[in-house]
C-alpha positions as CSV (number, residue, x, y, z in Angstrom):
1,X,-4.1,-11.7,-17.1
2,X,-4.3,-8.1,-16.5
3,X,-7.4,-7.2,-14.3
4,X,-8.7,-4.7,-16.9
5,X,-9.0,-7.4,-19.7
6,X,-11.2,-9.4,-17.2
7,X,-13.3,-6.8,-16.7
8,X,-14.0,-6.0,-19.8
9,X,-14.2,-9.9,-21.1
10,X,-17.4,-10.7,-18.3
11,X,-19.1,-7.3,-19.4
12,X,-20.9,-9.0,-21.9
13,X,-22.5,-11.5,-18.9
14,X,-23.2,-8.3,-15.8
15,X,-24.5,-5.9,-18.3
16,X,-27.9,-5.9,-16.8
17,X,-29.4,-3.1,-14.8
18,X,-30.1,-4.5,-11.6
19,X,-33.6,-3.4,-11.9
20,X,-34.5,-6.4,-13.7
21,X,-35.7,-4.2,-16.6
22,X,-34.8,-6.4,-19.8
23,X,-31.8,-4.2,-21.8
24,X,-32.1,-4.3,-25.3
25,X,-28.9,-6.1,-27.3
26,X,-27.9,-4.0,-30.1
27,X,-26.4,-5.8,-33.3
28,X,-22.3,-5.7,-34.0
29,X,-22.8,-3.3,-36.8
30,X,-24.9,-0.6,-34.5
31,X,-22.3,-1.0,-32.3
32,X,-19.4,-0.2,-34.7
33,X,-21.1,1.9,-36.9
34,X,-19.5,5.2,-35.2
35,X,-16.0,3.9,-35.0
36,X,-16.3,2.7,-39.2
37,X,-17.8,6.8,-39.7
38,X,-14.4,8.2,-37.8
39,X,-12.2,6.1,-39.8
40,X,-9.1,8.8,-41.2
41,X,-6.7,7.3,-42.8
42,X,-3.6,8.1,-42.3
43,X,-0.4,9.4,-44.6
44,X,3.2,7.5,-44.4
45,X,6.0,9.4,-42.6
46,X,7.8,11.9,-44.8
47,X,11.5,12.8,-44.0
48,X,12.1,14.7,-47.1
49,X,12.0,18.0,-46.1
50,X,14.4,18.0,-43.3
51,X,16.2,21.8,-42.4
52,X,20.0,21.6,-40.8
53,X,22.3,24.7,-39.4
54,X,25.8,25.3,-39.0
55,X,26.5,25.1,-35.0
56,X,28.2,27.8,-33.4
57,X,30.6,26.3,-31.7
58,X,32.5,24.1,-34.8
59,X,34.3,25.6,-37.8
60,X,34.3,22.9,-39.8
61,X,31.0,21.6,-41.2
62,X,29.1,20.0,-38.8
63,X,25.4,20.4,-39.9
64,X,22.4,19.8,-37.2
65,X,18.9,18.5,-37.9
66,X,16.9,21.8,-36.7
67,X,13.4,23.7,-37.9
68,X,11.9,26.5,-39.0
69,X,10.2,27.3,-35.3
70,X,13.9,27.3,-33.7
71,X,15.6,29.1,-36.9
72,X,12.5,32.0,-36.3
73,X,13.4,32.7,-32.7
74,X,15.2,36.2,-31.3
75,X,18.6,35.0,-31.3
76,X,19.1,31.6,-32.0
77,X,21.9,29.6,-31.4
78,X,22.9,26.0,-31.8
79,X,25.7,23.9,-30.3
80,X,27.1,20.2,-30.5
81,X,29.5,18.7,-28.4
82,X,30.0,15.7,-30.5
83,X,32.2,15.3,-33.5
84,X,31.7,15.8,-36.8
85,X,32.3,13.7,-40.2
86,X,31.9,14.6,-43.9
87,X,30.3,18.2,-42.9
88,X,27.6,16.4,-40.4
89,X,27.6,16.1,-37.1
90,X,28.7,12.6,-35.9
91,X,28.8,10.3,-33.2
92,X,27.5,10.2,-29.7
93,X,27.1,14.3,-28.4
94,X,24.7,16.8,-27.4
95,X,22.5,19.5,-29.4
96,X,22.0,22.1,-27.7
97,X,20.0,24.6,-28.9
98,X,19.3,28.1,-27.0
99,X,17.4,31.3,-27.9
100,X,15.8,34.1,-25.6
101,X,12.6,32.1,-25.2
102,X,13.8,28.4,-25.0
103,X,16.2,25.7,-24.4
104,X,16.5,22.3,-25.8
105,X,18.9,20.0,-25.4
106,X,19.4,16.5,-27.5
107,X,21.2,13.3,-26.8
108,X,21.8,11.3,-29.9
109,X,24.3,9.2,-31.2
110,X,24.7,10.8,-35.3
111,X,26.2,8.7,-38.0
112,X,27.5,11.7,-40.3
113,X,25.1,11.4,-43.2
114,X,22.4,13.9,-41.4
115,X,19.9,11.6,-40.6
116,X,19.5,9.9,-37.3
117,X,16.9,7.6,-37.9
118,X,17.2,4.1,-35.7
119,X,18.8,5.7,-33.1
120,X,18.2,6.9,-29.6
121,X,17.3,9.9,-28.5
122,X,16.6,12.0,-25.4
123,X,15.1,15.4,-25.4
124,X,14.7,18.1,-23.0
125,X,13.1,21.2,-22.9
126,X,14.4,22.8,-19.9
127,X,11.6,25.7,-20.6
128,X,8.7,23.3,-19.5
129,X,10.2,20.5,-17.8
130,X,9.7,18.2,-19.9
131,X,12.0,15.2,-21.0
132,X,11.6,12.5,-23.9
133,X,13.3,9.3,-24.2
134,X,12.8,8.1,-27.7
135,X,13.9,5.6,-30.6
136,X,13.1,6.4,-33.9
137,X,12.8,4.4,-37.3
138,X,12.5,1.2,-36.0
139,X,11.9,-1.7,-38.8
140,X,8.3,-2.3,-37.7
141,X,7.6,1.3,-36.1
142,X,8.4,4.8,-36.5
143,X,8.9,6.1,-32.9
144,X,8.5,4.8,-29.4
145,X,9.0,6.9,-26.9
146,X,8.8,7.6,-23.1
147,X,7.5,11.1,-22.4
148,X,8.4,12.8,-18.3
149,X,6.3,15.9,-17.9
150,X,6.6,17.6,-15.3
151,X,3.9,20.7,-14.8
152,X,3.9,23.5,-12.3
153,X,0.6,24.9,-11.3
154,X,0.0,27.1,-7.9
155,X,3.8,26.2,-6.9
156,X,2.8,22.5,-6.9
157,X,4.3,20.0,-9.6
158,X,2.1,17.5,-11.3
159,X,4.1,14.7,-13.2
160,X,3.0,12.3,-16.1
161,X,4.7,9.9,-17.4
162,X,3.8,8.5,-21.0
163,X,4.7,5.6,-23.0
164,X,3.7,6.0,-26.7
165,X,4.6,4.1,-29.9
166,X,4.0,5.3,-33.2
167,X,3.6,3.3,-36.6
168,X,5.1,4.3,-40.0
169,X,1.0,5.1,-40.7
170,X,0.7,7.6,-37.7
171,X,-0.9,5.2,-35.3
172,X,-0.4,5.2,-32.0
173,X,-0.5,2.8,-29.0
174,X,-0.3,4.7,-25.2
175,X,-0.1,3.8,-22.2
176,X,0.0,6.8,-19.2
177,X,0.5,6.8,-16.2
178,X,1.7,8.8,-12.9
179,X,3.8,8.8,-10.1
180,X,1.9,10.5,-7.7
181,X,-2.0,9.2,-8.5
182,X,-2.4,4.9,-9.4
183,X,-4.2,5.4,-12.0
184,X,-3.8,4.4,-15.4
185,X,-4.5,5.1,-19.0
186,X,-4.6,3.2,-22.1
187,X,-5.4,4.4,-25.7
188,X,-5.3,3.0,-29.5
189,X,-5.3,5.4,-31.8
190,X,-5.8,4.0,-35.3
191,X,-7.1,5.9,-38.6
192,X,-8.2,8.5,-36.5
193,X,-10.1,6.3,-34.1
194,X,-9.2,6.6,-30.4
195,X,-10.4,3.6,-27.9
196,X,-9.7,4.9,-24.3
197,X,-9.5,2.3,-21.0
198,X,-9.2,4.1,-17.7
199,X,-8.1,1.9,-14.9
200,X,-8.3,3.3,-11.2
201,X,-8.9,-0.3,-9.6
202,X,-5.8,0.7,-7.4
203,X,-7.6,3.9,-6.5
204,X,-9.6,4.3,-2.8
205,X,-13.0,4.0,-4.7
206,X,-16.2,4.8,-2.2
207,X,-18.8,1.5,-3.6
208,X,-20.7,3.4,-6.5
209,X,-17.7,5.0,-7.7
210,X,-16.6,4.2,-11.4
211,X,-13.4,1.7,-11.4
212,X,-13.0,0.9,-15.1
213,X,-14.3,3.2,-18.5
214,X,-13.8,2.2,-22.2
215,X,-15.1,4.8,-24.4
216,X,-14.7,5.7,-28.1
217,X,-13.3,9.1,-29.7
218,X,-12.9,10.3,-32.8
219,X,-10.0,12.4,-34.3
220,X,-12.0,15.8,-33.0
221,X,-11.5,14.4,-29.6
222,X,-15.7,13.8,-29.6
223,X,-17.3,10.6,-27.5
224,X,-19.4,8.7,-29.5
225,X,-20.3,5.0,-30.4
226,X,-20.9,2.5,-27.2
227,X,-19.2,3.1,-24.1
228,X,-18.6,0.2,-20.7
229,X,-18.4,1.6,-17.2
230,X,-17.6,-0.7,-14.1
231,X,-18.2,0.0,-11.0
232,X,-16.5,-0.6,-7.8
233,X,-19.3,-2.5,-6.3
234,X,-19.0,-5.0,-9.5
235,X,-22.3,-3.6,-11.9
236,X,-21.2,-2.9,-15.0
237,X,-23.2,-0.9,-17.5
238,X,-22.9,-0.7,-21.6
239,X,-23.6,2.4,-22.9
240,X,-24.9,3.3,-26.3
241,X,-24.1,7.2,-26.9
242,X,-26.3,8.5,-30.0
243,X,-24.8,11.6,-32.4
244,X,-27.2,14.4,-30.2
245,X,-25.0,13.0,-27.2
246,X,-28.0,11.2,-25.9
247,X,-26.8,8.1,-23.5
248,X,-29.0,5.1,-23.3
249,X,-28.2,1.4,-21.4
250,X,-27.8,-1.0,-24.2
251,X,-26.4,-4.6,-24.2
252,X,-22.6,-4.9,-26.4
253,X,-22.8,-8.1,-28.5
254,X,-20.0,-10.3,-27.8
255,X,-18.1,-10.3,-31.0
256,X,-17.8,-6.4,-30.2
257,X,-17.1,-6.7,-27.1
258,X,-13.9,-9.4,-28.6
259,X,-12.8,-6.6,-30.9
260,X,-12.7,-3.9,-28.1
261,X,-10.7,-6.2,-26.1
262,X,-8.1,-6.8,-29.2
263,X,-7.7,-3.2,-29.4
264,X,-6.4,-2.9,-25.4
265,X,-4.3,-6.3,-25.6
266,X,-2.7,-4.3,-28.8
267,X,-1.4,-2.0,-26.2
268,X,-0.3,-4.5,-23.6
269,X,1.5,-6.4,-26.1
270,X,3.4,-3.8,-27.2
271,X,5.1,-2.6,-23.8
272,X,7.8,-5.4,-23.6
273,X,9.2,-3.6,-27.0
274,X,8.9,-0.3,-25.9
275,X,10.2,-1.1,-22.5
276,X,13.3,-2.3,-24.6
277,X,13.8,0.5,-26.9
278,X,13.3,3.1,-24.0
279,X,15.8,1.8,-21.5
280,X,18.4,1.6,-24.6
281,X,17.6,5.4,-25.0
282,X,18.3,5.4,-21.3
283,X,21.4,3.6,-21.4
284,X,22.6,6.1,-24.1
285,X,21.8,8.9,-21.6
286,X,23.9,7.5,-18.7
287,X,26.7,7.0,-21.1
288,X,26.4,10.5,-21.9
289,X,26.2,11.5,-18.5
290,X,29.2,9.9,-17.4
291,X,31.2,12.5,-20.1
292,X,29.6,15.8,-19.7
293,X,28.8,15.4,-15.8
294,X,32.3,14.8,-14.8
295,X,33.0,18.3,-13.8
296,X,35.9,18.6,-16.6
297,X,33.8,18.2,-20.0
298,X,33.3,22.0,-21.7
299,X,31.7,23.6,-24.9
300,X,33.4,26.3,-26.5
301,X,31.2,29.5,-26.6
302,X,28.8,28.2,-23.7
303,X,28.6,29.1,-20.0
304,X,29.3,27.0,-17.6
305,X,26.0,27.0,-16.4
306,X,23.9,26.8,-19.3
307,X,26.8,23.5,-20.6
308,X,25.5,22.2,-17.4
309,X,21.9,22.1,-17.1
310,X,21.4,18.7,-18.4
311,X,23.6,17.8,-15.1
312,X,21.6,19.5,-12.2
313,X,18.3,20.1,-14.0
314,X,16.6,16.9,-12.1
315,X,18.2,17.7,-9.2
316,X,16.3,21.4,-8.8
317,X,12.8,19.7,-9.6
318,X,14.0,17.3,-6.4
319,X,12.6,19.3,-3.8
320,X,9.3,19.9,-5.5
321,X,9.1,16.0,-6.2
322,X,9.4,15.3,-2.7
323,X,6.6,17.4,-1.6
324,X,5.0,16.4,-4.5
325,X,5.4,12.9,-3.4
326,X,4.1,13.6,0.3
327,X,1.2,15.6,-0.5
328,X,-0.2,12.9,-2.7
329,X,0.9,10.5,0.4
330,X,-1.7,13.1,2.5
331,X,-4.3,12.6,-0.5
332,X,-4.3,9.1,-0.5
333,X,-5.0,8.9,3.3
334,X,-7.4,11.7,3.1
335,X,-9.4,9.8,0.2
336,X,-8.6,6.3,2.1
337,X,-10.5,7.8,5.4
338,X,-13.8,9.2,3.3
339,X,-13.7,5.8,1.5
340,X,-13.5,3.8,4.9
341,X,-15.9,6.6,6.8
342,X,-18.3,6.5,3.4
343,X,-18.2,2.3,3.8
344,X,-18.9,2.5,7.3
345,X,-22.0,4.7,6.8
346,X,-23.2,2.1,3.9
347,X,-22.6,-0.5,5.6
348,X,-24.8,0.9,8.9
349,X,-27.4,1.3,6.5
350,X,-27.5,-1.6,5.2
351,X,-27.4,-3.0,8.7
352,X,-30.2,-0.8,9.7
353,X,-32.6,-1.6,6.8
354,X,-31.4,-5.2,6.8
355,X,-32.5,-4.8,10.9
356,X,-35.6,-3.0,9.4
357,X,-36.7,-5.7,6.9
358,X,-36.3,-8.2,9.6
359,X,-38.9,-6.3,12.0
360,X,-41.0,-5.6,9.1
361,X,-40.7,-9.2,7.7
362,X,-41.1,-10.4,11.7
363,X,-44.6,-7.6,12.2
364,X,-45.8,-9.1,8.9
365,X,-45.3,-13.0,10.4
366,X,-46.6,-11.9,13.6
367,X,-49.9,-10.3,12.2
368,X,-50.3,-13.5,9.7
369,X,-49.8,-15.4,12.8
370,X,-52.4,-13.2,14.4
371,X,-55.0,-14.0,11.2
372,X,-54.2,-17.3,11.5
373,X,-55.0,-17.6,14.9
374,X,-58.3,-15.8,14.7
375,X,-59.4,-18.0,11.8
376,X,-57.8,-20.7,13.6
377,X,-59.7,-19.8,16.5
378,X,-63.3,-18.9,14.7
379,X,-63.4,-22.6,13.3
380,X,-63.1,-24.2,16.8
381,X,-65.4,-22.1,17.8
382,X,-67.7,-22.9,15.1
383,X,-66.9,-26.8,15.8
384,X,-67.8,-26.4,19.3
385,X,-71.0,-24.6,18.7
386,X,-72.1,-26.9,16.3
387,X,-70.7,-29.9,18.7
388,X,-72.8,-28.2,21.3
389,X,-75.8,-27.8,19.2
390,X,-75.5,-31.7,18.4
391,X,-75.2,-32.9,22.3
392,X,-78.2,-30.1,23.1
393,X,-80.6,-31.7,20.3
394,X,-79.2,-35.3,21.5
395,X,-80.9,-34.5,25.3
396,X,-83.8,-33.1,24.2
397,X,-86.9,-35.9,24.9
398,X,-88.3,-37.1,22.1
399,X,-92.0,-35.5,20.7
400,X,-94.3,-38.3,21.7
401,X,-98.0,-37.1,20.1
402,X,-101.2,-37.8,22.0
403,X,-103.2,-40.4,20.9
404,X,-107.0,-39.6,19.4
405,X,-109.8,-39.8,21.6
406,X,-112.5,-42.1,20.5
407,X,-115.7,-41.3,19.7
408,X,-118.4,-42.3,22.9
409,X,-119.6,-46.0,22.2
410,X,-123.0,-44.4,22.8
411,X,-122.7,-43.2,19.0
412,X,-124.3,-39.9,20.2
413,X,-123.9,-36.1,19.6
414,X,-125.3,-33.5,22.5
415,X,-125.9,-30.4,21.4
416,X,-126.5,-27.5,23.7
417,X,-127.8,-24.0,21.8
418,X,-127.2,-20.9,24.0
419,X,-127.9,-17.9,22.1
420,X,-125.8,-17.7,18.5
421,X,-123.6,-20.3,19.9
422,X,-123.9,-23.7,19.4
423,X,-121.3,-26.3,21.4
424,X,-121.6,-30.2,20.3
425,X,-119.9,-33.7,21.8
């Protein structure tokens, strides 16, 4: 099971703050209520109004699928090296299609009736480096596709790769990805509503660093609705984001938690079918290849060098991979070493408080020891006293009072008067 899908699947149990402050649950239809006030539906694919042109290079009729953009540029000209039937081009060939600000070029295989649905293609644009390997009109989809772009910015190239699958009702299923950088991107688009799953689990992450996202967008490209983060250290957090953009911690109930997860396995099971469809578009191109790379295959009316773009255009872009390649080699390291030299440092203070709390906890034992001791201490002494007390009262003789004298047997008082006083016995 793909790690993502586990991730998001124990959310529900580790969406706690670890302050032990109690998060308040919010109800399935809080939860969805954004995603059901997105909802655009979407219209049905419409061929109808399809434009063709005559290309230069035939004199029979040999009509092209083309638009309005190409017809409007400064001086527009369209090829095909294929063959043609019933005045439209047919069979496997090339369009290649050339004005002063761009060139495309398009490997299809054209049954002769104009339309070329259900059928590989591959397109470049040689202007922006881009290539797309596509099949279109599929029974149970409209397009899949495999898009290579590959971007230059400050003399460095950037590449993304992007598998995408379109249904007949405009939605869309993508799954991106890169090269260079191991992350990954997952989005389902439907009726307007876009879930987004960022994966960087295969990234150096430092241990508070964000690992997985799931977040909601609507068809303006604006976050709203609940959001999950995951960190690398294991917290996870659910995320209620109001219409003021105001974020609060919030607890997803299960059963939408259950339909977030449907809308990511949507993607996952899709990729064996477009994996299929895109290496038959593939196929088709090394077919191709094999005619119009062999060093004898020409066009009539096109230079050599322009017929043969499609051959060498990879290989120019080769030297700028490669250092592409090596400098996000140099990144990696770079970002490995701060995550090592960042865990290192965490890890040393933890140690150190862990080291801390032990002296602490020990001081705090020690001086209860103390107390203890002291009390410990006072009551002996207090016994000992009062032990001491007992033996002293113990030794002490016993009060023996003196006994009455009687009265003389004579019977008589003497009385002697000297002055005031008077003394009798």
């Amino acid at each position: 099971m793909n790690i993502l899908y586990l991730i998001l699947a124990v959310s529900i149990i580790s969406g706690c703050a670890s302050s032990g402050v109690r998060i308040p649950t919010i109800s399935h239809e809080e939860a969805a209520a954004f995603e059901k006030s997105s909802y655009v539906p979407k219209s049905k694919d419409d061929t109808s109004g399809m434009i063709y042109n005559q290309p230069v290079n035939k004199k029979e009729g040999c009509k092209l699928p083309t638009s309005n953009n190409q017809l409007q540029r400064r001086n527009f000209k369209q090829y095909w090296d294929g063959e043609c039937k019933d005045g439209y081009a047919f069979g496997l060939g090339r369009d290649i299609s050339i004005s002063d600000t761009h060139h495309y070029a398009e490997i299809t295989i054209h049954n002769g009736t104009g339309k070329y649905f259900e059928q590989p293609v591959i397109f470049y644009d040689f202007v922006n480096n881009f290539v797309k390997y596509s099949f279109r009109g599929g029974s149970n989809f409209s397009e899949i596709s495999l898009n290579e772009e590959y971007n230059i910015a400050n003399h460095e190239l950037i590449v993304t790769h992007k598998i995408i699958r379109t249904d007949k009702n405009g939605n869309t299923l993508l799954f991106m990805s890169s090269p260079l950088v191991p992350k990954k991107y997952h989005v389902n688009v439907s009726n307007g509503v876009a879930f987004h799953f960022l994966d960087q689990t295969a990234m150096p992450l430092k241990h508070d660093d964000v690992a997985v996202t799931m977040e909601i967008k609507n068809s303006k490209g604006i976050q709203g609705g609940v959001a999950i983060v995951k960190f690398k250290n294991g917290q996870v957090r659910h995320v209620k984001i109001e219409s003021s953009g105001q974020k609060s911690l919030v607890q997803i109930p299960e059963s939408y938690i259950t339909h977030i997860l449907s809308k990511y396995q949507e993607i996952q099971n899709a990729i064996p079918e477009m994996n299929r469809y895109i290496e038959f578009a593939k196929r088709t191109e090394r077919e191709y290849m094999h005619l119009a790379c062999n060093g004898t295959h020409e066009i009539e009316g096109l230079d050599n060098k322009t017929a043969t773009k499609i051959c060498n255009w990879r290989n120019e872009l080769q030297p700028m991979y490669l250092a592409a390649i090596e400098r996000a080699k140099k990144q990696m390291e770079q970002q490995l070493h701060a995550v090592e030299k960042a865990e290192n440092e965490r890890m040393q203070k933890e140690k150190i408080a862990q080291q801390q709390a032990a002296i602490e906890q020990q001081q705090r034992q020690q001086a209860w020891n103390e107390i203890n001791n002291s009390l410990n201490n006072l009551s002996n002494s207090l016994q000992n006293s009062a032990m001491r007390t007992q033996q002293m009262m113990q030794s002490m003789p016993v009060y023996q009072p003196q006994p009455i004298q009687p009265i003389g047997s004579s019977g008589r008082i003497n009385c002697i008067t000297t002055g005031p006083l008077t003394s009798c016995r």
